[in-house]
N, C-alpha and C positions, 0 to 999 in steps of 0.2 A: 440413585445417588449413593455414593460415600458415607459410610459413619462416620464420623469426625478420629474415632480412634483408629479406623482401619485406613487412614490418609494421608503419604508421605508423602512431603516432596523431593522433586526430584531434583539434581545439582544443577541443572541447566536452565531452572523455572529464573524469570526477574519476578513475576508477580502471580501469586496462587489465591482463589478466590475457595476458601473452605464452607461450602454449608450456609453459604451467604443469605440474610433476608434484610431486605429493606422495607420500613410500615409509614407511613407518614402520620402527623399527629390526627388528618382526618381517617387515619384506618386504610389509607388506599395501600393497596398491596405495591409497591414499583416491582420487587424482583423477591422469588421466593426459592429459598437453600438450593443458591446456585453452586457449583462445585467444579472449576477444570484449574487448569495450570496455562500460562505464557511463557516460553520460550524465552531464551534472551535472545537477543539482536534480530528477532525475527519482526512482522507485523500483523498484528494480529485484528480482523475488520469483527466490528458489531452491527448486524443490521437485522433490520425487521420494522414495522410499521410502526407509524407513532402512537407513540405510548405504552411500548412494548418493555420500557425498562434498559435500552440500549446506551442510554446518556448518563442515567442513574448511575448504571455498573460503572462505566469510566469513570465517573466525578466520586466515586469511591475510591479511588486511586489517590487521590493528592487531596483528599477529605474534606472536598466542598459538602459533600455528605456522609454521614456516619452509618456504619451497620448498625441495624436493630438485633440480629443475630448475625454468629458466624463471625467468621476470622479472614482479613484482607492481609496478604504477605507481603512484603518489598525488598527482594532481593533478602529472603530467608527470614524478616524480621518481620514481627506483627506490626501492622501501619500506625495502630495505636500506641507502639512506645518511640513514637518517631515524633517530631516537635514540626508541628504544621507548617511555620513559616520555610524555615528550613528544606524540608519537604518540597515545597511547594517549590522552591528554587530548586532542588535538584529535577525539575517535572518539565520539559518543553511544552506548551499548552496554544494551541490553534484552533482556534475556533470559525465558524461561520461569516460572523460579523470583523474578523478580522482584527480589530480594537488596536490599534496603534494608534498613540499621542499623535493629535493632530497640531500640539504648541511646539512637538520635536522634530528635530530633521531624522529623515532617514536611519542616517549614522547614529543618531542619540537612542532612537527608539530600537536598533540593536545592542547596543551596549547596556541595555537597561538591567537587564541581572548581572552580567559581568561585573559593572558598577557596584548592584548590593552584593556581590560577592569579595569585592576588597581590591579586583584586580588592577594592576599597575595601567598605567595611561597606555605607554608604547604594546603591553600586551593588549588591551583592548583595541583597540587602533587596527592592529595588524590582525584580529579576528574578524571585527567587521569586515574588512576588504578581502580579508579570506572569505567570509562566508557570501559577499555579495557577489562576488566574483564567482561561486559557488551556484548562484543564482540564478547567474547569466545576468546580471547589473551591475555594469562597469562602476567602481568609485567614484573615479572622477567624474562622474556624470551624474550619479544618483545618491551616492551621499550626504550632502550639503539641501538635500531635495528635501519638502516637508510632502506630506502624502499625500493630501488636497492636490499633487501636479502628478500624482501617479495614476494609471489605469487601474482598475482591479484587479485584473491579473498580474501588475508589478507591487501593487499594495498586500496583496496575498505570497507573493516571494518576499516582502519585507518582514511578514508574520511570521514565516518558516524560517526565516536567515534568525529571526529574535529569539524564536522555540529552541533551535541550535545553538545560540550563541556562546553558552553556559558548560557544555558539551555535555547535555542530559543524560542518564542511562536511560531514559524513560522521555516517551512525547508523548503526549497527549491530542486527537486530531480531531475534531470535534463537526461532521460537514463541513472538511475546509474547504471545497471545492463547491461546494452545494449554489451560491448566491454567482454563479460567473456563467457565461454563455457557453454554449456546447465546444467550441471550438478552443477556447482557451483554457476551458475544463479536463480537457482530452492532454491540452500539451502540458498543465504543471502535472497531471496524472505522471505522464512519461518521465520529465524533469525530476517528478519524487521518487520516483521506481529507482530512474538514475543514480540518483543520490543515496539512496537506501543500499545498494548495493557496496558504497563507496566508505559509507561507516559503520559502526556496533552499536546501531540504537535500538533498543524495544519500542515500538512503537501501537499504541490502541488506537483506531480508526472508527468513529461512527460515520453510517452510512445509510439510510435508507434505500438502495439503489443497489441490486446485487448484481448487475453489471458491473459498476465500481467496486463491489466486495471480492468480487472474482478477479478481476483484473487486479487489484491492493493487496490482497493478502497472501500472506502464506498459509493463517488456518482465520477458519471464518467463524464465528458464532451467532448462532440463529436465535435471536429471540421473538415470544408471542407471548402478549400478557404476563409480563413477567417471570414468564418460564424461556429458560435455556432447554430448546427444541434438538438442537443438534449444536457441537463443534466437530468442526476437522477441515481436511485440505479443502480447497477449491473443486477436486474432481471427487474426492470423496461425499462432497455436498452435490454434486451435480448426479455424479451414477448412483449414489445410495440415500435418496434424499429419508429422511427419519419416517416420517410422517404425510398426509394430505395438504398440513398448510406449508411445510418447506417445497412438498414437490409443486401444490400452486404459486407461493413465491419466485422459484425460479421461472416459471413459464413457461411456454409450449416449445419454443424452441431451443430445446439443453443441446441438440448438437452445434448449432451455431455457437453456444457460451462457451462447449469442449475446444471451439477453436480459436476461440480468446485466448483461454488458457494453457495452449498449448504451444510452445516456442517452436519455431523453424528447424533449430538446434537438435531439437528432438525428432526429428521425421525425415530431415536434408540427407541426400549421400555426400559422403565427402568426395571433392575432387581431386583426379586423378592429377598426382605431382610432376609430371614428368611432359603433361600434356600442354597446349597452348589452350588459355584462361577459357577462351571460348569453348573446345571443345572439351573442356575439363567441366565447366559446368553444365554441359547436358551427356558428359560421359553415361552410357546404359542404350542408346539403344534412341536418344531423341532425333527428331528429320530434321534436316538441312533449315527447314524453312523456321521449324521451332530454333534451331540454333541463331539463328538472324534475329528473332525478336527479343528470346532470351538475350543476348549482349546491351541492349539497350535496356530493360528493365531487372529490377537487382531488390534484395530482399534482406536483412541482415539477421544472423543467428538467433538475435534475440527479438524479433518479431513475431508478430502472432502467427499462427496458421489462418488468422480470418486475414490477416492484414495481407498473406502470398493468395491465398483465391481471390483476396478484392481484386489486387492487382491483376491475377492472369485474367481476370474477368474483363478489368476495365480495356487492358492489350490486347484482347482475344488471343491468348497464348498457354499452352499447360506447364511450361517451362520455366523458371527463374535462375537466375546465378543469385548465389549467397556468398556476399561480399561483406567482410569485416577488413577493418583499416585500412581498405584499397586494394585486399586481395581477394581472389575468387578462392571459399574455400569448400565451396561444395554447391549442389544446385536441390532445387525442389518442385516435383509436378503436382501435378491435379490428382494424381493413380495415387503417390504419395501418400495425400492428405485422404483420399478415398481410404489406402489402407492403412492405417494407421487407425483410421476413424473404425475398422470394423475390427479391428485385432484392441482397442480399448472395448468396444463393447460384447467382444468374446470374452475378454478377462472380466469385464463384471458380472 
């Protein structure tokens, strides 16, 4: 760890965790002189088993709990000279349980900080239906709606549109996805990635589930008993795991997780411009026959490398076109992702 004197931040951090301990009044240790930096606008996942201290760290952010030691930064300023409520409004916050008014409609349970922030009617107005529309839930359909008519997966877009509404620097994510079926777990994953991409917000994610930590973030942090085991990227944590309990948290199979992790974008050749779509996406050298199956099934830049094997697997084909807004702009095989796979694990 850091001495506290030899520890600067750096212009790009939203939130720096110096030396951090938190003791409860029964003595239990939650997290002991933890020490990294968050990025702004990036996302950053907490996970590890329960009772690791992963929830703690977060809810030190918007000071549902206080340090016992050490210093929590926010956007350069110690958390402690910041005035809770305030605070706590500048903090998008999603949790598990979801928690929207079930006396309010839709629309109301968005606007709910906009409101205690003072905003005019027509601007609020026109944030909700930016944000729901944002959602993928039409206004005119789900607005006027109270959440008792919603599925869980459209009550849990109601929770993010609310988190958003305020336009946080900071979100809070709390197992947002944890309480939903595997299927509709997978699409708000995709839906948030989407969105993440499309604004400037820092975002802390807890997670139990380093499947979802991989897939979520840009730097991950590993807790056990309250100790900060490892942070860094996704493939940092996969090729160089710290320790025995990070390398058995990930699991037996890291090269499947390396192809979570690894976009299309990254491994695809690009196609040749000058050629027709079809034989632009298997330009190099692909047969006649793979050129037939490739036109039919299609893969897009920012998909996984697991999500172009499932496919070729599911088509019996090694071939893909990679098509973004309707156009072929490059294609990806099986050889690809083979090499690609042993040129990462030359470089580790």
């Amino acid at each position: 760890m850091n001495d506290t004197h030899e520890f600067t931040q750096e212009a790009s951090s939203m939130i720096t965790f110096e030396n951090v301990t938190k003791v409860y009044p029964d003595e239990t240790v939650a997290i002991e002189d933890i020490t990294f930096e968050v990025e702004r606008g990036t996302t950053t996942v907490f996970v590890g088993p329960s009772g690791c201290g992963k929830t703690t760290t977060m809810t030190l952010v918007n000071r549902l709990e206080e340090p016992t030691e050490g210093t929590v930064y926010y956007d350069g300023t110690d958390i402690q000279e910041l005035e809770k409520v305030e605070l706590r409004r500048d903090i998008g916050y999603v949790i598990q349980e979801i928690g929207l008014f079930d006396h309010m409609t839709v629309g109301e349970n968005v606007a709910t900080v906009p409101e205690l922030r003072g905003w005019d009617e027509d601007r609020i107005d026109g944030r909700v239906d930016e944000l729901l529309e944002l959602m993928g839930l039409q206004p005119a359909t789900y607005r006027d709606q109270y959440p008792s008519a919603l599925s869980g997966g459209q009550q849990q877009r109601v929770g993010v549109a609310r988190a958003l509404a305020a336009d946080p620097d900071v979100i809070l994510m709390d197992e947002p996805f944890g309480a939903l079926d595997p299927i509709t777990r997978a699409e708000l994953q995709d839906e948030f990635l989407e969105i993440q991409e499309r604004i400037d917000t820092t975002i802390l994610f807890v997670t139990h589930d380093i499947n979802e930590a991989l897939k979520m973030g840009d730097k991950i942090a590993v807790f056990d008993v309250g100790e900060l085991v490892q942070y860094g990227t996704p493939r940092e944590i996969l090729e160089n795991p710290a320790n025995d309990f990070v390398r058995e948290f990930i699991g037996d199979n890291r090269a499947l997780k390396e192809l979570q992790i690894t976009r299309v974008e990254e491994i695809m050749r690009p196609a040749t411009v000058d050629r027709e779509p079809q034989a632009a996406a298997v330009d190099g050298g692909t047969s006649d026959a793979e050129a037939a199956s490739v036109a039919d099934v299609h893969v897009s830049p920012t998909d996984s490398a697991e999500v172009a094997l499932s496919r070729m697997i599911e088509t019996d084909t090694e071939a893909l076109r990679v098509v973004e807004d309707g156009d072929v702009v490059g294609r990806v095989t099986e050889r690809d992702i083979r090499d690609y796979r042993s040129m990462t694990e030359v470089g580790a």
